[in-house]
N, C-alpha and C positions, 0 to 999 in steps of 0.2 A: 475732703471726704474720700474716706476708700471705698471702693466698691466690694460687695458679699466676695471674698474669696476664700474657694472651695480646697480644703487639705487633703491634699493626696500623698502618700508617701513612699520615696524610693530609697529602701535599705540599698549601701552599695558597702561592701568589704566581705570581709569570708572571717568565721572562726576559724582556727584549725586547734587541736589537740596537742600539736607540736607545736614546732617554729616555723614561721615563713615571714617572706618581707611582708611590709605591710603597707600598703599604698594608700594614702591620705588627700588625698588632691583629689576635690573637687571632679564629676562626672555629668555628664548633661543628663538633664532627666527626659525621658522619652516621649512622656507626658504632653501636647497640645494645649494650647489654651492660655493667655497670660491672666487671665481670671485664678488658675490654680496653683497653688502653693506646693514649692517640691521639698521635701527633707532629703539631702543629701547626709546617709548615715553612716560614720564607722564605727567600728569596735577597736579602741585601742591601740588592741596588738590582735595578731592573727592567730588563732587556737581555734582549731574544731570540734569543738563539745557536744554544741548546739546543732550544730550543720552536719551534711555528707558529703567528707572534703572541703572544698570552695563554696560551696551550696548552701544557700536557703532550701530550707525542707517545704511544702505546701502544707498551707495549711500553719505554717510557725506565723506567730501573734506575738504583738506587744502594746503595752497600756501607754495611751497618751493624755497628759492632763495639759491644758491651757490656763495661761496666769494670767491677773495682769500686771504689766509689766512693774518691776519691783517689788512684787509683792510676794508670799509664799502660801506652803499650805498651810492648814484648809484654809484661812479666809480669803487670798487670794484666787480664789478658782475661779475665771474665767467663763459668765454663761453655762453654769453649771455644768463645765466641759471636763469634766473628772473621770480619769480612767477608762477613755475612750479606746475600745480596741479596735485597731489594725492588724489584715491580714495579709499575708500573699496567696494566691490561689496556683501557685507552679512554685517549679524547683526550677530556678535559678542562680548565678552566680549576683547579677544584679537584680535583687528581687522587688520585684512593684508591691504595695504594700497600701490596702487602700481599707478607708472605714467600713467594717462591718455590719452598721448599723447608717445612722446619723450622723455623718461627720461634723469638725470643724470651723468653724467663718470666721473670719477677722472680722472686729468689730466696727462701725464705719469711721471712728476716731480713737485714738489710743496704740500701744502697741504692747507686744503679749510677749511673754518669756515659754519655753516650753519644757517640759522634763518628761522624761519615759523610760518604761522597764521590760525587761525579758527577762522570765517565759508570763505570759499575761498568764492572770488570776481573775477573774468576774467577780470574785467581792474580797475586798481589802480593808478592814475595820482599821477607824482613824486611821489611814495611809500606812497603813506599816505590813510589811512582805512577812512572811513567817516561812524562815529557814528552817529545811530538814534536808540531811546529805544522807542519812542513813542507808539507803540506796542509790546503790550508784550504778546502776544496771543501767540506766537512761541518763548520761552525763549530762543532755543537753535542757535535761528536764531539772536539773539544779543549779546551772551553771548562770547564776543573778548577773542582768550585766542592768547596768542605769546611765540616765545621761540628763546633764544638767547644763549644760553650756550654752545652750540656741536662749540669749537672754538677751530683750531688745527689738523685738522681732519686727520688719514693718514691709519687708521686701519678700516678694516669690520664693525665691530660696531661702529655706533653713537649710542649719546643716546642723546634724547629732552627731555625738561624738559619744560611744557608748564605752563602759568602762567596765571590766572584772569587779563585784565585790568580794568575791571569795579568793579562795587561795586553792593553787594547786601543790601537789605533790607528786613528783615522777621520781621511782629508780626505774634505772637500766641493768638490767641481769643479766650476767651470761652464764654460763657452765663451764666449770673448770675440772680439774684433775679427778676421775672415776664418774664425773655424771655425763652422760652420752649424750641427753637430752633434756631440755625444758618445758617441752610438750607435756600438757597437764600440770602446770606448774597452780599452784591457788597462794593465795595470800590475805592475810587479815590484818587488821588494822584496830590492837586493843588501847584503851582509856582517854579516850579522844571526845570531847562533847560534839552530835552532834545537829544540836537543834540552836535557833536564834533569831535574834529579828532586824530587819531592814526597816526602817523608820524614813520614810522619799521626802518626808519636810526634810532633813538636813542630814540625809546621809551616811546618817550614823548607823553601827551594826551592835546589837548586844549580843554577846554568847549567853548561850543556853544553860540548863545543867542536866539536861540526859546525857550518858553515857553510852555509848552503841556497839556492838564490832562492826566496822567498815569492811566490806567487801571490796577491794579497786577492780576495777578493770584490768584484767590482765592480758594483752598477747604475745603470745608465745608463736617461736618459728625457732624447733630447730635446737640451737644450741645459745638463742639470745631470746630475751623477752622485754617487753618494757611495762611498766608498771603505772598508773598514773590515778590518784584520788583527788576529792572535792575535799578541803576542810574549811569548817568556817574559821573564822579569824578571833584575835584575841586570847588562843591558848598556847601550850609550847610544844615541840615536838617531844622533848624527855620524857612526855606522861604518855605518849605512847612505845605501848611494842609490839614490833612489827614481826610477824611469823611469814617465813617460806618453807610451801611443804611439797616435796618433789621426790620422784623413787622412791617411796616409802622415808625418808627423813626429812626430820622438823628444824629449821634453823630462826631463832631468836634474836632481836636485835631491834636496843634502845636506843634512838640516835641522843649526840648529846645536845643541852641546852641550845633552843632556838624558836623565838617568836613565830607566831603567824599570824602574819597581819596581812589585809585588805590587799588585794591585785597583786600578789607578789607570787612565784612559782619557783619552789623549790626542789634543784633536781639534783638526784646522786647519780652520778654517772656512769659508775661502775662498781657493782655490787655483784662478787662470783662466787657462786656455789659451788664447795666441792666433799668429797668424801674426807674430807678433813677440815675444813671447818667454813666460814664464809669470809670473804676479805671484801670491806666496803672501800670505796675510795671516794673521797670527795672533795675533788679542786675546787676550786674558783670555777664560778661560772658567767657568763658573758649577760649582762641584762638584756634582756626583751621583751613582747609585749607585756607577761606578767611578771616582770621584774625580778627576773635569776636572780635568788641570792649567793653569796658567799657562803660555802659550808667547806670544813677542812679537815682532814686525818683518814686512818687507816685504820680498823678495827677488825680484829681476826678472831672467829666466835670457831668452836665446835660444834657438828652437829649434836642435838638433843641425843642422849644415850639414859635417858632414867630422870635425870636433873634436869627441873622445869627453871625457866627463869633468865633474866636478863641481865646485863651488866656492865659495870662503866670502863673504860681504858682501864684504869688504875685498878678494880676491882678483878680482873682476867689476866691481870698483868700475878699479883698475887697467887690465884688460884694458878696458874700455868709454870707458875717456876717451881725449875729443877723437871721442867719436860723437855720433848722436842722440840715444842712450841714455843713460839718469839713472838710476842704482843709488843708490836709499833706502833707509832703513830707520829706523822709529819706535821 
């Protein structure tokens, strides 16, 4: 026989937006009491979408449902313990994270499997999240993360393990020859779906079919900026194009053929703008937590002068001969 024990929860890891290490091991929870149940939680990989820096925000929530053990949703659901939310009331780096309402109990015989989501929602028809990135003003307000792995459960400690459903997108801009500055730089993001649904029985994501302009988040410092958007997964990069508009010029640029799929973050690492046209570069990039892909070449755009429109290596290559201009690509 186990006795009522009462679930409390301690988020421990940091999103961050960028890169950082990411520490996985296990943390004591601060918590008293062997009656209560701790969740030791990380996310993945470190990105700060959701957070400030390192930080849980106060006040950030996530849904917790309880199973029992082997079972799934809906019939599965545990004491009617569906979509319980959990909060922190402080900004911490180890954030305590406790029911809002009604928590938790292990049952006094059995053992329970657990799964949970960020950012909590208060009603979820048939379990299924409804993605929209179309704003991206508040990254940490779209940035879905889930966790399925605390299965089995019978001991004080859980541990969650949260994971990216979406996908990111970073370039890194600098300024090159006649532009002095990136301050004030904006950027758009055309024919990209962006709505869709998260389904938490099994984790699957459907893409949507609105089409949106994406605003990303841009900061600029200077003579570099970095660039970084939400998209949902399942379409490619080709069907968008990307506009940068600075000093009064528009520069266009299709990247070519590339999946996006599920926790994966795809960054151009050097993308410069100059009074002569834009040179992107995209090496190989080093995986982490949301999984750097491979992206490759060199693509050399003019700025917009009258002619709207985007274009492939081969199609600039065309259009540029017999100029100054040399369209490469490694």
């Amino acid at each position: 026989m186990k006795s009522n024990k009462i679930f409390s929860l301690l988020l421990l890891g940091a999103v961050a937006f960028g890169s950082c290490n990411s520490e996985d091991e296990p943390l004591t929870n601060p918590l008293s009491g062997e009656n209560q149940v701790k969740f030791q939680a990380s996310i993945g990989a470190s990105v700060t979408t959701r957070a400030a820096g390192t930080t849980w925000n106060a006040g950030d929530a996530i849904g917790v449902y309880a199973l029992n053990a082997g079972q799934k949703l809906p019939d599965g659901v545990y004491d009617s313990k569906s979509n319980i939310k959990y909060t922190t009331p402080t900004e911490a780096e180890q954030g305590v994270f406790t029911a809002a309402t009604e928590g938790i109990t292990f049952p006094e015989t059995g053992n329970l499997d657990f799964i949970a989501y960020y950012p909590y929602r208060e009603s979820l028809a048939n379990n299924v999240y409804a993605i929209d990135v179309a704003d991206q003003s508040k990254p940490a307000a779209i940035d879905l993360l889930f966790s399925n792995n605390a299965v089995n459960q019978s001991e004080p400690a859980v541990a969650l393990q949260f994971k990216h459903q979406l996908a990111m997108l970073v370039l890194n801009v600098s300024a090159g020859d006649g532009v002095t500055s990136l301050d004030g730089l904006t950027v758009s993001i055309e024919g990209l779906k962006t709505d869709g649904t998260f389904n938490l029985a099994d984790g699957s994501i459907t893409t949507g079919t609105t089409v949106k302009t994406i605003t990303p988040v841009v900061a600029a410092s200077g003579k570099t900026a970095t660039v970084a958007a939400i998209l949902v997964p399942g379409q490619d990069l080709k069907d968008a194009k990307i506009s940068f508009k600075v000093g009064g010029q528009t520069y266009e640029w299709t990247p070519d053929a590339q999946a996006v799929e599920t926790g994966k973050k795809y960054t151009y690492p050097s993308i410069q703008l100059s009074t002569t046209g834009v040179t992107v570069v995209q090496p190989s990039a080093t995986i982490v937590d949301w999984e750097d892909v491979e992206v490759g070449g060199i693509v050399t755009l003019k700025p917009n002068e009258g002619e709207q429109g985007s274009w492939t290596v081969a199609e600039l290559r065309s259009k540029f001969t017999g100029t100054e201009y040399t369209i490469t690509e490694e």
